[in-house]
C-alpha positions in Angstrom: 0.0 0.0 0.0 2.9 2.5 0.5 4.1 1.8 -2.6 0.9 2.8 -4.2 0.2 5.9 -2.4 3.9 7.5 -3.3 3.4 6.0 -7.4 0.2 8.0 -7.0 1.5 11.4 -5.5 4.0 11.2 -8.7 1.6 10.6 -11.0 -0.7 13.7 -9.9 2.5 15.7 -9.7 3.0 14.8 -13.5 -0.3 16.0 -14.4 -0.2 18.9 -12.6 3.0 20.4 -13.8 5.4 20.2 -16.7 8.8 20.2 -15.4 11.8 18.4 -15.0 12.0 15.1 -12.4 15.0 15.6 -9.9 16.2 12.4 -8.3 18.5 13.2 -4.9 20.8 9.7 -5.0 23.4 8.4 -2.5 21.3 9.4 0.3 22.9 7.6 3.5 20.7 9.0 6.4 17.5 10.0 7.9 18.3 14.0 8.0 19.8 14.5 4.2 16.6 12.3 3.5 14.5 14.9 4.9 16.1 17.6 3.4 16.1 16.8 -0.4 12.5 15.7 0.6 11.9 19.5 1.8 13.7 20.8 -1.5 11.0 18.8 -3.6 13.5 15.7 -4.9 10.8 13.4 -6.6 13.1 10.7 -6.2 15.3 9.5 -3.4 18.2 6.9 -4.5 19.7 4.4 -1.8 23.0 2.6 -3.1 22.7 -1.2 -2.2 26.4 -2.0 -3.9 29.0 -3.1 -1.4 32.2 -1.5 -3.0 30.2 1.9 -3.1 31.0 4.8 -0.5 27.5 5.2 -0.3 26.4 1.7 0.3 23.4 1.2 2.9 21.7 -1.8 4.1 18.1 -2.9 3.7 17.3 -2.2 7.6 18.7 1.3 7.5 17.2 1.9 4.2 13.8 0.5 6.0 14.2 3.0 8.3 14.6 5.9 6.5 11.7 5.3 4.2 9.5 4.4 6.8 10.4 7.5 8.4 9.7 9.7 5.5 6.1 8.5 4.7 5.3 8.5 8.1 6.2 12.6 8.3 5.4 13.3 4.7 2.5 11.0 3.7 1.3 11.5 0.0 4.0 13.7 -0.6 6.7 11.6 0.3 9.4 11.0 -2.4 9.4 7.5 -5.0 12.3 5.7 -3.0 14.9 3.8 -5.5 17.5 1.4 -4.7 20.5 0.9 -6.7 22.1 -2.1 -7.9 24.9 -3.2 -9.5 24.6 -7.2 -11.3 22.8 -8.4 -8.2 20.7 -11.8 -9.0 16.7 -10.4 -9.9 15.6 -12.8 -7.2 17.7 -10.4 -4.6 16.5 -7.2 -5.6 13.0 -8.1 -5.4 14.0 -9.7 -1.7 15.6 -6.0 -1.3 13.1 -4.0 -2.4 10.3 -5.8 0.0 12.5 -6.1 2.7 14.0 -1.8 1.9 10.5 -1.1 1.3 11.3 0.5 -2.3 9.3 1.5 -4.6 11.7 0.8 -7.8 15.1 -0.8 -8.5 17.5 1.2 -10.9 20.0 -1.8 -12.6 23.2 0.1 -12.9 25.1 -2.8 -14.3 25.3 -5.1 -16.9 21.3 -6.4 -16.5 19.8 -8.0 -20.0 16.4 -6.7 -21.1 14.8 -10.1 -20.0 16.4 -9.3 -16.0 14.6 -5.7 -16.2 11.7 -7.6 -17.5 11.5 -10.0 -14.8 11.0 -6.8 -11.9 9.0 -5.1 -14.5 7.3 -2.3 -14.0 9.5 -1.4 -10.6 12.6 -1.7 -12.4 14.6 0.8 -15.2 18.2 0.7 -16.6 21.0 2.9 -16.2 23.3 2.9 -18.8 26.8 4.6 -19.4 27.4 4.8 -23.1 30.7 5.6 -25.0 28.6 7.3 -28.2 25.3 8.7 -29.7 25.4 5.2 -31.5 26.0 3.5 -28.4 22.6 5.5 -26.8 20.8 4.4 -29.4 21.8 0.9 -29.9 20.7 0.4 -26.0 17.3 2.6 -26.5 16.7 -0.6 -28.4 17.8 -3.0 -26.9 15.6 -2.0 -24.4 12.4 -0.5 -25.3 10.5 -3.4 -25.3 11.0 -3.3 -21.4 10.2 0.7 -20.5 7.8 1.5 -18.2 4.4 2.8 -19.9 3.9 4.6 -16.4 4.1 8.1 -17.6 5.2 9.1 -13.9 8.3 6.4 -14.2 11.3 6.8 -15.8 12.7 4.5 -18.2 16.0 4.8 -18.4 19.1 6.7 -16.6 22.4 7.8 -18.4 25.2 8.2 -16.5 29.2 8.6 -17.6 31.2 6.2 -19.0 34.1 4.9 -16.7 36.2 1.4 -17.7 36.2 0.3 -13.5 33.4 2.3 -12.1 29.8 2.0 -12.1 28.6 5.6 -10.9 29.0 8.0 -8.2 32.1 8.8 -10.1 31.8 13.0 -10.5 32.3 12.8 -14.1 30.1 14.8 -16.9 27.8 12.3 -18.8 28.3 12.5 -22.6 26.0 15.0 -23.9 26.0 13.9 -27.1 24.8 10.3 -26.3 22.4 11.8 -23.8 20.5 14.3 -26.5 20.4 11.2 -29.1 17.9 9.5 -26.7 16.2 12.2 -24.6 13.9 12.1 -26.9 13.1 8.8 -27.3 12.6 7.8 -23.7 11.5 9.5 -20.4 15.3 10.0 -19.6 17.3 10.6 -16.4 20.5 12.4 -16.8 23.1 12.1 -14.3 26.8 12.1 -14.0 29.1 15.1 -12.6 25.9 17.6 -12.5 26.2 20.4 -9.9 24.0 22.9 -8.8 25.9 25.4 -11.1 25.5 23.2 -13.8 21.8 21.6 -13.8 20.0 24.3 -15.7 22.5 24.7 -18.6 22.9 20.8 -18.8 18.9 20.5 -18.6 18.7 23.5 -21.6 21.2 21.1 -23.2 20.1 18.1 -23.5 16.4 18.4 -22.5 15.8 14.9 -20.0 12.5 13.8 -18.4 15.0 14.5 -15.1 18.0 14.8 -13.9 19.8 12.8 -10.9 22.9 14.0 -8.5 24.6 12.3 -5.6 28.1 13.7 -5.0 27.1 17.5 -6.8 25.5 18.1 -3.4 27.9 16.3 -1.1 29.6 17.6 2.2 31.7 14.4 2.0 31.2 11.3 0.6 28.1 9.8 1.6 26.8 13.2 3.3 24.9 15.7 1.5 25.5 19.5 2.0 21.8 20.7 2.5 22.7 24.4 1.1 23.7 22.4 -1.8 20.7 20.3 -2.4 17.8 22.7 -1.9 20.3 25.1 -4.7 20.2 21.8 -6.6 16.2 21.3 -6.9 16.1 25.7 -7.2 18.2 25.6 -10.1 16.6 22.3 -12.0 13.3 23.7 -11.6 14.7 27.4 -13.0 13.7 28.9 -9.7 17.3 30.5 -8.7 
């Protein structure tokens, strides 16, 4: 049921307003998920990948979510957790036990895996070209959520050893191909100095940050965060 209520506040908020998503990832604790709550993040990201910085358990994730319906109700954030190659059968076991509302697959996942958690899951992908982006667009689209208030897929930068969370400016290029074609989340090195002109750029369905409004790793700087959500939204 908590599920439903949060895909429902989304869903009116879609209707209601025309504007860019803004996903607040790497969120570690009850407080910095309060705050990005406050600023208006539609979508709170929990990293559930060991060798992360950010990494959190089910039970504190659990806690934190339960936390923020209980104070925010209808208008509490869509809660995501992040994997990286974790068996399907896992992340569902995650996202009950987490109480998520969606899994983002920030690894290698095949349609069919995305399929199998379908419609809480969508892919992030860290493409090398425009050609790239559109090669996985297809591969893909048979899987997309037909939830207008979901998105369906996440670009992120390209880096050989790491999966995300790196700091490092998504590819432009690859991310206009396909913004288009999908209800697209772009992340990778934004800032809030550099949200609006990367939103004018490449025109997503939303945009996601985690270490753009960091203190330290693993701590957001509130200042930071509410100037993040300000600046996405074209309110600074």
């Amino acid at each position: 049921m908590t599920r439903i209520r949060s895909m429902t506040r989304i869903r009116s908020m879609a209707h209601l307003r025309n504007t860019t998503r803004i996903k607040i990832c790497g969120i570690t604790n009850l407080d910095d998920a309060q705050c990005a709550t406050e600023a208006g993040a539609d979508f709170l990201g929990f990293v559930f990948y060991a060798k992360s910085p950010r990494f959190v358990t089910p039970d504190q994730v659990a806690s934190i979510t339960q936390a923020i319906r209980s104070e925010f109700g209808a208008a509490a954030p869509c809660c995501v957790g992040v994997f990286v190659n974790e068996p399907m059968a896992q992340v569902q076991a995650i996202l009950d036990a987490a109480k998520l509302d969606l899994a983002q697959l920030h690894g290698s996942e095949q349609p069919d895996e995305v399929r199998r958690l379908s419609p809480r899951a969508f892919k992030a992908i860290r493409p090398q070209s425009p050609d790239d982006a559109l090669a996985t667009v297809a591969a893909y689209g048979d899987v997309f959520a037909s939830d207008e208030a979901l998105p369906q897929l996440l670009i992120d930068a390209y880096h050989s050893e790491r999966f995300g969370g790196t700091g490092l400016q998504a590819d432009f290029a690859s991310a206009r191909s396909i913004a288009h074609l999908c209800r697209l989340l772009l992340a990778g090195g934004l800032t809030p100095e550099t949200v609006a002109s990367a939103i004018g750029t490449v025109r997503p369905w939303g945009v996601d940050v985690s270490s753009g409004v960091e203190a330290s790793m693993g701590i957001k700087d509130h200042a930071r965060v509410q100037a993040f959500v300000k600046a996405a939204r074209g309110e600074l």
